[in-house]
N, C-alpha and C positions, 0 to 999 in steps of 0.2 A: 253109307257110301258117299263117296268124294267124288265128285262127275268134272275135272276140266274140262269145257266146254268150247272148242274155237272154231273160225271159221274164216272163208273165202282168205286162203295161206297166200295162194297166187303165187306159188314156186318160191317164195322168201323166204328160205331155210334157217336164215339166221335169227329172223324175227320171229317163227315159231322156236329156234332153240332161246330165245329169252324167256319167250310167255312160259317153255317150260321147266327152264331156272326156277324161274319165281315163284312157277309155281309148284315147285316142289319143295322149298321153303314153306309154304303153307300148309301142303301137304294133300295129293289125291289117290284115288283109288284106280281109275278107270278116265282113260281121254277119250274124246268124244268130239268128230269131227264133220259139221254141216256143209259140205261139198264147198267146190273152190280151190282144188286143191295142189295143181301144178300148172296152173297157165296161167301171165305168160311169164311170171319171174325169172330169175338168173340160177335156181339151183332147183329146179323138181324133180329130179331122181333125189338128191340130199331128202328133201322134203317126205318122198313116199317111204325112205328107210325109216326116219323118225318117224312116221304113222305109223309103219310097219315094226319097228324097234317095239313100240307103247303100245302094240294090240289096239291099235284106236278102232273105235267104232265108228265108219266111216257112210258116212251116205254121198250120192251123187248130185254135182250143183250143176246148175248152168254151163259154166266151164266146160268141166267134165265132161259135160252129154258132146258138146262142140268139138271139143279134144277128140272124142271117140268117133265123132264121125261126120266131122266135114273132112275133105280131104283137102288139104289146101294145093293142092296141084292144079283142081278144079277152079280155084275163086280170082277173080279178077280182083286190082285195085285200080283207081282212080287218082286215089291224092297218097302222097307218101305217107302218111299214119298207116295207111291200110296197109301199102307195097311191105312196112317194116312188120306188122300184126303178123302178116301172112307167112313174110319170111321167119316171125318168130316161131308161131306155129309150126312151120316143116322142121325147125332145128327143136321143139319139142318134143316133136314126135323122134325124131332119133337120139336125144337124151336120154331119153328113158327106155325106149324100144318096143317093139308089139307086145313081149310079155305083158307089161305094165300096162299099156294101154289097152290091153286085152281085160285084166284087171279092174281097169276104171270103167272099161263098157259093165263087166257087171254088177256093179255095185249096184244095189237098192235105192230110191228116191227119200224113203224113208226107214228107221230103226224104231224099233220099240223096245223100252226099256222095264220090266216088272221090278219095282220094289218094295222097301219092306212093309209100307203099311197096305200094299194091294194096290198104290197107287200107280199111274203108269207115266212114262216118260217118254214121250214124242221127239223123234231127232227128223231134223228137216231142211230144206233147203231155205224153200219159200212159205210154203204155208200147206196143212192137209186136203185143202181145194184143191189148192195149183201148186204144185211144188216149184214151178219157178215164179209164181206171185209172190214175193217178201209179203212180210209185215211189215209198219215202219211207224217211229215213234210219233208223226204226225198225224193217226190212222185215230179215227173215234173208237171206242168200246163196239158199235153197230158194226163198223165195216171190220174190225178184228173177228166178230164172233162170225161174220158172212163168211170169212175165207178157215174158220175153224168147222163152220157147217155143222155137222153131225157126227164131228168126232167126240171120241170120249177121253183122247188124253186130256190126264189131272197136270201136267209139265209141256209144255211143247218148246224145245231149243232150237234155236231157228238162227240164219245168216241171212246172205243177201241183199239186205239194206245200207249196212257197212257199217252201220249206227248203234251203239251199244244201250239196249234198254231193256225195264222191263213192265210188265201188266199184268197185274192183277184183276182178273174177270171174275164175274160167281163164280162159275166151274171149271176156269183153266188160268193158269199164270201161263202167260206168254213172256220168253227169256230173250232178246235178239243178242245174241254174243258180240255183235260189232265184226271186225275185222283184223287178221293178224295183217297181211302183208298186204292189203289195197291201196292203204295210203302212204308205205315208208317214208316218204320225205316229211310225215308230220313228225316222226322220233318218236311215235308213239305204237304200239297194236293193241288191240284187244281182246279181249275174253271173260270167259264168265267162271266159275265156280258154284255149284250146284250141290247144295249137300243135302241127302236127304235119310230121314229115319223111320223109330217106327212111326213115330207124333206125328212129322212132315217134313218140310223142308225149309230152305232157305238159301236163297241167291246172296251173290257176291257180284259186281262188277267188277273185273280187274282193267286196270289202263297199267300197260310196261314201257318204260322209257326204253329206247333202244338208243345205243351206244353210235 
């Protein structure tokens, strides 16, 4: 299996359809997508179709949870970043509409994935502690295994830090897919490629120029 791996989209439709150009030039089986995934961008309805188009296997991020249920009707600003957040938000919420956001309230924090050699595949936000704790490439082997705790994924693919890396520990490789659409103005997103068989596996870092 072929696992494209991405995360924190942040409504950038077009930046997810690059990563998935490319990467179907490469070639995968299954998308696979670590929450993040319509706020506050310029298209998250476009975006949930493409999830939805691809079967993605999708878990819930930070975002998300906020998306589903702060109501911004309720939240004060103070300085104009917020007054425009908030205003983004309410015009979120009617782009897409209850159904969808009905949708993103249930999505799972986590996926688990079986494959072929028995080994298992962790999808995630933040980490299996705290699902909205990241991992983050500056993070020792100690404090990665504290926030793996006692799980038993053999893969754990993970967002949130926005930073594309990966770690290999004794008993788990930690994958951070980076970020499709947090940073656009760098011209770049990212993502990962996951291939796995009966032997094991093997990561790819992909970085996509965007147009």
């Amino acid at each position: 299996m072929r696992f494209l791996c991405v995360s924190d989209i942040h409504g950038h439709a077009q930046a997810l359809k690059a990563v998935l150009e490319y990467a179907s030039g490469l070639g995968f089986d299954q998308l696979v997508a670590c929450g993040d995934h319509l706020f506050p961008g310029p298209d998250p309805l476009e975006v949930w179709r493409l999830l939805t188009e691809h079967k993605a296997v999708c878990v819930q991020g930070i975002g998300d949870r906020a998306l589903t249920r702060v109501d911004p009707d309720k939240l004060s600003a103070t300085t104009s970043a917020e007054r425009q957040r908030i205003a983004r938000l309410r015009e979120v919420h009617r782009e897409v509409g209850e159904l969808i956001i009905a949708r993103v309230a249930k999505l799972s924090t986590t996926a688990r994935i079986p494959l072929e050699n028995d080994d298992e595949l962790l999808v995630v936000h933040g980490s299996p502690t705290d699902p909205t704790e990241p991992f983050s490439p500056e993070m020792t082997d100690e404090e990665m295994e504290a926030l793996i705790g006692d799980d038993m994924a053999d893969i754990i693919v993970c967002g949130g830090c926005h930073v594309p890396f990966e770690r290999r520990l004794p008993d788990t490789h930690v994958v951070g897919v980076g970020s499709v659409g947090e940073n656009p103005a760098t011209g770049f997103a990212s993502a990962a490629l996951v291939e796995t068989s009966s032997i094991g596996h093997q990561v790819t870092l992909l970085n996509v120029a965007l147009e």
